[in-house]
C-alpha positions as CSV (number, residue, x, y, z in Angstrom):
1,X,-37.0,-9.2,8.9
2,X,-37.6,-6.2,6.5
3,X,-41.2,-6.8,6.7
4,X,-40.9,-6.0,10.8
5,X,-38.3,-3.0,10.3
6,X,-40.6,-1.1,7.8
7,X,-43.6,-2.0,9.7
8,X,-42.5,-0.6,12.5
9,X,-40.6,2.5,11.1
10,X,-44.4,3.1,9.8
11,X,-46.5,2.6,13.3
12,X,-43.9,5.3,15.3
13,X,-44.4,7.9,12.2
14,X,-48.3,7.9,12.1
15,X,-48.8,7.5,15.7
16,X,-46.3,10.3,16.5
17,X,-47.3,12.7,13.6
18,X,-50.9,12.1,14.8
19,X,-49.7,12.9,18.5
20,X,-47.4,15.8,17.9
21,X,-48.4,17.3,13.9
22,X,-49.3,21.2,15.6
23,X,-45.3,21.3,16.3
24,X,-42.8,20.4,14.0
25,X,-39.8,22.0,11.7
26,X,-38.9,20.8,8.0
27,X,-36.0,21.9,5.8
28,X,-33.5,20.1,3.1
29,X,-29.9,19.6,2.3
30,X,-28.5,19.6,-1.1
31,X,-24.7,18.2,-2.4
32,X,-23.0,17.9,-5.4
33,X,-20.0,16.0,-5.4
34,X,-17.4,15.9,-8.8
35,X,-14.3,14.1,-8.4
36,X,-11.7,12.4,-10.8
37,X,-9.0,10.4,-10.0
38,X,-6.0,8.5,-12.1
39,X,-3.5,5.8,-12.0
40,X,-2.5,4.8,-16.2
41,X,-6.0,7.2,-16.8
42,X,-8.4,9.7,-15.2
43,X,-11.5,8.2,-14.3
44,X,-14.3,11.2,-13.6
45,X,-17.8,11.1,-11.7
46,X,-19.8,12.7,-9.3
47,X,-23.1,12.8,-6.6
48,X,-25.8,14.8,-6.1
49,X,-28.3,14.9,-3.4
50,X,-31.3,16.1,-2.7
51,X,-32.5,15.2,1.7
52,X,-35.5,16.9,2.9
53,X,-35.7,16.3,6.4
54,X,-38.4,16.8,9.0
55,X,-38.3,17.2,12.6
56,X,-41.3,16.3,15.3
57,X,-40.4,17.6,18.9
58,X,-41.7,15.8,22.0
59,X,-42.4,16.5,25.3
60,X,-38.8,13.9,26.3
61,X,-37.7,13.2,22.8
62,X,-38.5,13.8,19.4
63,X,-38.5,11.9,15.8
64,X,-36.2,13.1,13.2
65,X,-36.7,11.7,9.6
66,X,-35.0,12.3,6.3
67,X,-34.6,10.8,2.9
68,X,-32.9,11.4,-0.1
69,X,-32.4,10.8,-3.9
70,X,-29.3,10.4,-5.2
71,X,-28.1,11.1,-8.6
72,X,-24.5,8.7,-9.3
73,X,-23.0,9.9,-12.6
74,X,-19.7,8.1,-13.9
75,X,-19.5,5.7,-16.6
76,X,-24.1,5.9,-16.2
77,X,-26.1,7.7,-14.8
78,X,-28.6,6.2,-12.1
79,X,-30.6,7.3,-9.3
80,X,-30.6,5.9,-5.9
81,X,-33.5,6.8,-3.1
82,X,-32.3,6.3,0.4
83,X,-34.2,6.7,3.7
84,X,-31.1,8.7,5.5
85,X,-32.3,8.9,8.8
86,X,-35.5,8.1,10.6
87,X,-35.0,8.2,15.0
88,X,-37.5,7.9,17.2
89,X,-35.7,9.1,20.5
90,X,-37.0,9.5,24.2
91,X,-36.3,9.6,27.3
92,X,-37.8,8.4,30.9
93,X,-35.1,9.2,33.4
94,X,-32.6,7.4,34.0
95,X,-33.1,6.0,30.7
96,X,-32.8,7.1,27.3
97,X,-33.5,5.0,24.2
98,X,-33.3,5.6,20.1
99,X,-35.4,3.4,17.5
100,X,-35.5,3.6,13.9
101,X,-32.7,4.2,11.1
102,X,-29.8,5.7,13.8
103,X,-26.7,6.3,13.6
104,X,-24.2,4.7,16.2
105,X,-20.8,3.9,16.8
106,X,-19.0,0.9,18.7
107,X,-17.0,1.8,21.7
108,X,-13.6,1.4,20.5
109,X,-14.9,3.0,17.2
110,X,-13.0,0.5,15.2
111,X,-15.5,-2.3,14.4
112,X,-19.0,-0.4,13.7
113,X,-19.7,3.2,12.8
114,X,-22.5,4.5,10.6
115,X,-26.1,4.1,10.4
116,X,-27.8,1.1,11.7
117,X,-32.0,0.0,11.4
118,X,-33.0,-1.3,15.1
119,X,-32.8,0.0,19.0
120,X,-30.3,1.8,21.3
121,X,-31.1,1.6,25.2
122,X,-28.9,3.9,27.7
123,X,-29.4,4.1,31.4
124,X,-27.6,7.1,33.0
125,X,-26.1,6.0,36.4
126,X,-24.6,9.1,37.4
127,X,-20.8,8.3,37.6
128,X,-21.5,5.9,34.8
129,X,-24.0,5.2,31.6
130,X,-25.0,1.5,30.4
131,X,-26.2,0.4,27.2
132,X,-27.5,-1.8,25.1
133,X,-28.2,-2.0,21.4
134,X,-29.4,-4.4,19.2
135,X,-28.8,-3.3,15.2
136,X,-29.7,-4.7,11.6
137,X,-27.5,-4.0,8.3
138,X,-29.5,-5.6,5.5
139,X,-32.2,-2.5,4.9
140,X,-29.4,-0.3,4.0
141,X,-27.7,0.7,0.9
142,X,-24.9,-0.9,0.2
143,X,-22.6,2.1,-1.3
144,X,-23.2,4.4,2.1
145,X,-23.2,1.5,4.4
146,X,-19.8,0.4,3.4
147,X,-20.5,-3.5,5.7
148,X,-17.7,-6.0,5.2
149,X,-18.1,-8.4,2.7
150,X,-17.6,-11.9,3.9
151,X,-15.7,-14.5,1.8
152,X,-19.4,-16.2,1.6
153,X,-21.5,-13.4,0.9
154,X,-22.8,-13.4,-2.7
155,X,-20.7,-11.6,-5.2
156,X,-23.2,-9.4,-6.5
157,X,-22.8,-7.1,-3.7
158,X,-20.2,-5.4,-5.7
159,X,-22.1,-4.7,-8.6
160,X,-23.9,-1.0,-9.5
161,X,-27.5,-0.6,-8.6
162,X,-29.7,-2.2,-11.4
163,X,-33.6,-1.4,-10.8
164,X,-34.6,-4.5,-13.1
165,X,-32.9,-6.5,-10.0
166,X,-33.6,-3.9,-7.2
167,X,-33.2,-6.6,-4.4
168,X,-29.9,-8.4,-5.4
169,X,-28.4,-5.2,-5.9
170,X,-29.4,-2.6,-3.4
171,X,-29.5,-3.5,0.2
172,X,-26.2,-4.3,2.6
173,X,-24.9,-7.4,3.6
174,X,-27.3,-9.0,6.1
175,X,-25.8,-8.4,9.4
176,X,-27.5,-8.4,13.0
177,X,-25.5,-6.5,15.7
178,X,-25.8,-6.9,19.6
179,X,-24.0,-5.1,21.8
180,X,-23.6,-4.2,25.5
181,X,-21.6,-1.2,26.4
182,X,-20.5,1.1,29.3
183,X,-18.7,5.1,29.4
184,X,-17.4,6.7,32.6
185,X,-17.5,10.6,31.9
186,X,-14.9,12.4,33.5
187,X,-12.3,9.5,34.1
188,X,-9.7,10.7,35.3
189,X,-10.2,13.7,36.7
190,X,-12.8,15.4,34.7
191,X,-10.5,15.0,31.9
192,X,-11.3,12.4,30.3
193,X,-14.0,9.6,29.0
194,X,-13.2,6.0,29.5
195,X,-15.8,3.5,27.1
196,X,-15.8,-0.4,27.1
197,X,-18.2,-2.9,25.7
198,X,-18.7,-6.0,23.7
199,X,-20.6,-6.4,20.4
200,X,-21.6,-9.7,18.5
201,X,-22.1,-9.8,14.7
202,X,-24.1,-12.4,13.7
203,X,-24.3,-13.4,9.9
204,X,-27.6,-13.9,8.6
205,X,-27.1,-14.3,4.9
206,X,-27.8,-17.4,2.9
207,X,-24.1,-18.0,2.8
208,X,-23.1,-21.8,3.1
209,X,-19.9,-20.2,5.4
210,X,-21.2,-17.6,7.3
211,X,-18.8,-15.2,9.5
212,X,-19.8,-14.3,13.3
213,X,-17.3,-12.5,14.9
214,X,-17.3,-11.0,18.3
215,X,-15.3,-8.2,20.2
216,X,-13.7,-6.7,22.9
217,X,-13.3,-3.0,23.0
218,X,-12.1,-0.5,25.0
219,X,-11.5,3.2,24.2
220,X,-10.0,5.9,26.4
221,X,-9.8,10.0,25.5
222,X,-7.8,12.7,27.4
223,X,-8.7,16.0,27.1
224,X,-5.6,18.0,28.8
225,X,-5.5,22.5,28.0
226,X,-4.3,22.4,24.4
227,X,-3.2,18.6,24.3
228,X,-5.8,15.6,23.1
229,X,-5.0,12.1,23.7
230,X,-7.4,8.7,22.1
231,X,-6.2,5.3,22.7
232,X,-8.6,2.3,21.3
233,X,-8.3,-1.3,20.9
234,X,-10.1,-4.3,19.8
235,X,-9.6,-8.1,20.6
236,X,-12.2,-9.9,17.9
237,X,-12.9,-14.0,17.5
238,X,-13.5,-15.2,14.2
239,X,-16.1,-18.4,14.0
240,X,-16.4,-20.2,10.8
241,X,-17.6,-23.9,10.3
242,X,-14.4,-24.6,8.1
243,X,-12.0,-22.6,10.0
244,X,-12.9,-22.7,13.4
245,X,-12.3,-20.1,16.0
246,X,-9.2,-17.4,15.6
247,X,-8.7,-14.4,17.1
248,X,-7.5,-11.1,15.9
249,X,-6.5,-7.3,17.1
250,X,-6.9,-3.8,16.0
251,X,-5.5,-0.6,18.1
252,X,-5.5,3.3,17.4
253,X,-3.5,5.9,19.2
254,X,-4.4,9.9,17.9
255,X,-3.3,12.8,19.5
256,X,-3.3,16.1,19.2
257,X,-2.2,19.7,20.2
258,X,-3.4,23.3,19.6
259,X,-0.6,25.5,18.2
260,X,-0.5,28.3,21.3
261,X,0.0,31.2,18.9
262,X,-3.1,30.4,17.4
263,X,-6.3,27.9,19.1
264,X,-7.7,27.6,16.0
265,X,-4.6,25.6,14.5
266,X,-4.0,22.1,15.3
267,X,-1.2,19.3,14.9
268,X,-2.1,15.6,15.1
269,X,-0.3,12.9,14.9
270,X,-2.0,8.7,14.8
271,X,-1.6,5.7,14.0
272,X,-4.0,2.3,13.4
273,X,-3.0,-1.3,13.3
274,X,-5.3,-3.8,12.2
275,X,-3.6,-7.9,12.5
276,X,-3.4,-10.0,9.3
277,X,-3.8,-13.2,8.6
278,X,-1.2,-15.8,10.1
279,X,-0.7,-19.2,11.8
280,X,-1.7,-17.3,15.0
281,X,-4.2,-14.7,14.4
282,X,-6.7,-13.7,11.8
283,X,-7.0,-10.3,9.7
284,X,-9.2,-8.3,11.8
285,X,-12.6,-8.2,10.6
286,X,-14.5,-4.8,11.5
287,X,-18.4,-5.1,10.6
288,X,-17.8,-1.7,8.5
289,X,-15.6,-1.6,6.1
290,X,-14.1,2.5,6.2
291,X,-11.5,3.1,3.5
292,X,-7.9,4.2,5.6
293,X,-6.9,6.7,2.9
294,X,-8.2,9.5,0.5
295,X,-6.0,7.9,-2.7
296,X,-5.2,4.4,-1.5
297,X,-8.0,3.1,0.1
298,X,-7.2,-0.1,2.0
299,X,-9.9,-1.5,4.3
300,X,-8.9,-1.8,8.2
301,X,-7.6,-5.4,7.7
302,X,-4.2,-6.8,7.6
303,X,-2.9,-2.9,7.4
304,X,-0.9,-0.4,9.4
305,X,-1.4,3.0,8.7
306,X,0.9,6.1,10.2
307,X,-0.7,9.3,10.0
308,X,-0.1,13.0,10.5
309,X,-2.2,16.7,10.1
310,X,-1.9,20.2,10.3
311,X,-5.3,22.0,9.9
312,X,-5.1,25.8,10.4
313,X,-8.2,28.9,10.0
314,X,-6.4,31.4,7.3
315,X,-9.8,33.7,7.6
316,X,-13.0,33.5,9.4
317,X,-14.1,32.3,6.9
318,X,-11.5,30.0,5.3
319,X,-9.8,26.7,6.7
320,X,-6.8,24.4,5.4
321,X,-5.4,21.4,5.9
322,X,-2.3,19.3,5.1
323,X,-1.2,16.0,5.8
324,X,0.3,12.5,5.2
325,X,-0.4,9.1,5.7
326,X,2.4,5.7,5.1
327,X,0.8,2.3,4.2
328,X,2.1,-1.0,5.6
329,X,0.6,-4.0,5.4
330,X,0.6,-6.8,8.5
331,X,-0.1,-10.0,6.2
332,X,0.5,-10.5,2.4
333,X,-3.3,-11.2,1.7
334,X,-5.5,-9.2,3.7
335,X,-5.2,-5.9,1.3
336,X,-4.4,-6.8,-2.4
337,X,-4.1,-4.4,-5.4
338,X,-2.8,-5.0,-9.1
339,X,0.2,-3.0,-8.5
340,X,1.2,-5.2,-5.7
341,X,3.5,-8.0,-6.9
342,X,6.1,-8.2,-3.8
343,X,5.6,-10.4,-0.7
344,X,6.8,-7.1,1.2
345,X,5.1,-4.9,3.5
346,X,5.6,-0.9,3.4
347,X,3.1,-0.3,0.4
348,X,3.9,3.5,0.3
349,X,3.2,7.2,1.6
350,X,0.2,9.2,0.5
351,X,0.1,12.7,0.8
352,X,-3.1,14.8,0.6
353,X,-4.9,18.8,0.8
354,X,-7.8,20.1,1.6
355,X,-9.9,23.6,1.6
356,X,-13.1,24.5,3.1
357,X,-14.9,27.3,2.8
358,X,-17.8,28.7,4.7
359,X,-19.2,32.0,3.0
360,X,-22.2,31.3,5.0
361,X,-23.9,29.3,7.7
362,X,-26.0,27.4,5.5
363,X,-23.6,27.4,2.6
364,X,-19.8,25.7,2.3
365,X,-17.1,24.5,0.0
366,X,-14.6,22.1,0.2
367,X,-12.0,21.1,-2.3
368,X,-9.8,17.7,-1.1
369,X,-6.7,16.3,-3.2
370,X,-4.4,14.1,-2.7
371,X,-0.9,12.1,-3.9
372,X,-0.1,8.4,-3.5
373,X,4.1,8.3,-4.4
374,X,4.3,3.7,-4.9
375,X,8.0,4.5,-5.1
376,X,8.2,5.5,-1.3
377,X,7.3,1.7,-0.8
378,X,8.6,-1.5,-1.9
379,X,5.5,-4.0,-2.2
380,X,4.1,-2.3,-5.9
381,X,6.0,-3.1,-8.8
382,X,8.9,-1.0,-10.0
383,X,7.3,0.9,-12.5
384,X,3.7,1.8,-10.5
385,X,2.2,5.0,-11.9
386,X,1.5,7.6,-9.1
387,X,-2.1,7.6,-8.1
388,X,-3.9,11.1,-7.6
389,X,-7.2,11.9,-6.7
390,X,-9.6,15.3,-6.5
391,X,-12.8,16.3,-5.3
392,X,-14.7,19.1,-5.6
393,X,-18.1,19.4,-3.2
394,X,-20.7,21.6,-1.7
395,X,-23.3,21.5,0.4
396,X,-26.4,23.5,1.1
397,X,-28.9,23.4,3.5
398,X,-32.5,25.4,3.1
């Protein structure tokens, strides 16, 4: 399978660059990332990256690629090359399709978001668009992928790169994705965008259990004057040998208002529920795993997280934002921790900051802290430290 991927990444490069190499624009993006965090001690470390990128324009579509090397500095230092992006896109009216390394989000947005090796096909119906994609996990690298571990997956995947066992180490967890999916723009009204589909994850590890899960999912934004509106949800079966089939549910409600003194401040309010594990239903199982806080970092399974923000512009060139989330969790297993010793559920409010700064187009800061109080909850042990983290980034593009 990563024989056909690569080969085929190769074919559409040298046959386009061969077609197309009198037109074409190049550039790079650099970050540096430093960040500590503590609980009983401060743990420091940091990212740099270095992407040059290269774009290829077509006549109906274009290829876009970009790679980088990554320099991880914390307890060692090691450096990680990663092919970022590489999309062949065109289109043929009514249709429209993507190849390559692209990123690509479910419709719900709650099971799969990030970047994906394989093929995106759209067909533009007027009212409506149809799609189909089919989608491969085990090319990428595991830290930016972020895909679910399954209980049968091998437990090296947690481990730090190590070049003298490149292939154990690097890649994802070998996943292939198929989905089917549909938007109506303008629903109702012009004011909004309604998007359904279903997706099938199909576990192709050499796992003795393997995990194939499919879902359900529906998605529905409102766009009204100053107001914002996004309603998701997710029905998922679980099929294992051993356990058989279960079923589990995920939903998300955000919304949002521009303060009328000012359009460029906004209030938002949102909350995510992902089911746990019971005699009923199983912990919902999204194919990538996103953390659901800056401090505590639960995965979207067995956990319910409230959420509010206030972002504001102070200068033209100079944003802020505040905000909290509170952790609860749905089942007693699904999210664990060692400062968890109660069979309870509210786990505890975070409360985080952040700055950015954009002296320039090309040029930005951001500095992003944040508080987890274990004492506004009841599952953690009496005496749990507060948690903090900070992070200190910029980026630069050239």
């Amino acid at each position: 399978m990563r024989r056909v991927i690569a080969g085929t990444f190769a074919i559409i490069f040298f046959v386009t660059v061969a077609e197309n190499s009198h037109a074409y624009d190049f550039g790079a993006l650099f970050k540096a990332e430093l960040s500590a965090e503590g609980r009983d001690g401060t743990e420091a470390g940091g990212k740099t990256t270095l992407a040059p990128w290269l774009s290829l324009p077509l006549g109906n579509g274009g290829l876009y690629l970009s790679a980088g090397l990554g320099v991880h500095y914390a307890k060692k230092t090691v450096f990680v090359p990663e092919l970022l992006r590489a999309e062949y896109s065109r289109q043929f009216a009514p249709f429209a399709v993507r190849a390559g390394r692209i990123p690509w989000v479910d419709p719900s947005a709650l099971a799969a978001r990030g970047l994906f090796d394989g093929a995106d096909l759209s067909m533009d119906l007027g009212p409506a668009r149809l799609g189909v994609a089919a989608l491969y996990t085990g090319l990428l690298y595991k830290d930016t992928a972020n895909v679910n571990i399954s209980p049968g997956d091998p437990v090296d995947y947690g481990l730090p790169l190590d070049w003298g066992d490149f292939t154990k180490t690097y890649f994802a967890p070998r996943r292939i994705l198929m989905a089917l999916y549909g938007d109506l723009p303008g629903f109702p009204q012009n004011r909004g965008n309604l998007y359904a589909g279903l997706l099938f994850q199909f576990d192709v590890s050499e796992a003795e259990q393997r995990l194939h899960t499919q879902y359900l999912l529906l998605r529905h934004t409102l766009d009204y004057q100053a107001f914002d509106l996004s309603v998701a949800g997710a029905v998922e079966l679980e099929n294992t040998r051993a356990g058989g089939v279960k079923a589990a549910l995920a939903l998300s409600l955000d919304g949002g208002v521009q303060i009328p003194v000012d359009l460029s401040n906004r209030l938002s309010l949102g909350m995510r529920w992902a089911s746990g594990s019971g005699s009923q239903t199983a912990a919902f199982f999204p194919v990538i795993n996103e953390a659901q806080g800056l401090v505590l970092k639960p995965g979207f399974s067995g956990i319910m997280v409230l959420r509010t923000n206030f972002e504001a512009r102070l200068l033209p060139i100079l944003s802020a934002g505040l905000g909290g989330r509170y952790f609860l969790r749905t089942d007693s297993s699904s999210f664990s921790d060692p400062d968890i010793t109660k069979d309870s559920h509210p786990v505890g409010a975070e409360i985080f900051a952040s700055v950015l700064c954009v002296p320039f187009s090309d040029l930005s800061f951001t500095l992003e802290g944040g508080l987890f109080l274990p004492k506004t909850g009841t599952a953690m042990r009496d005496d749990a430290p507060v948690r903090w983290s900070l992070t200190l980034g910029t980026l630069f593009s050239f």
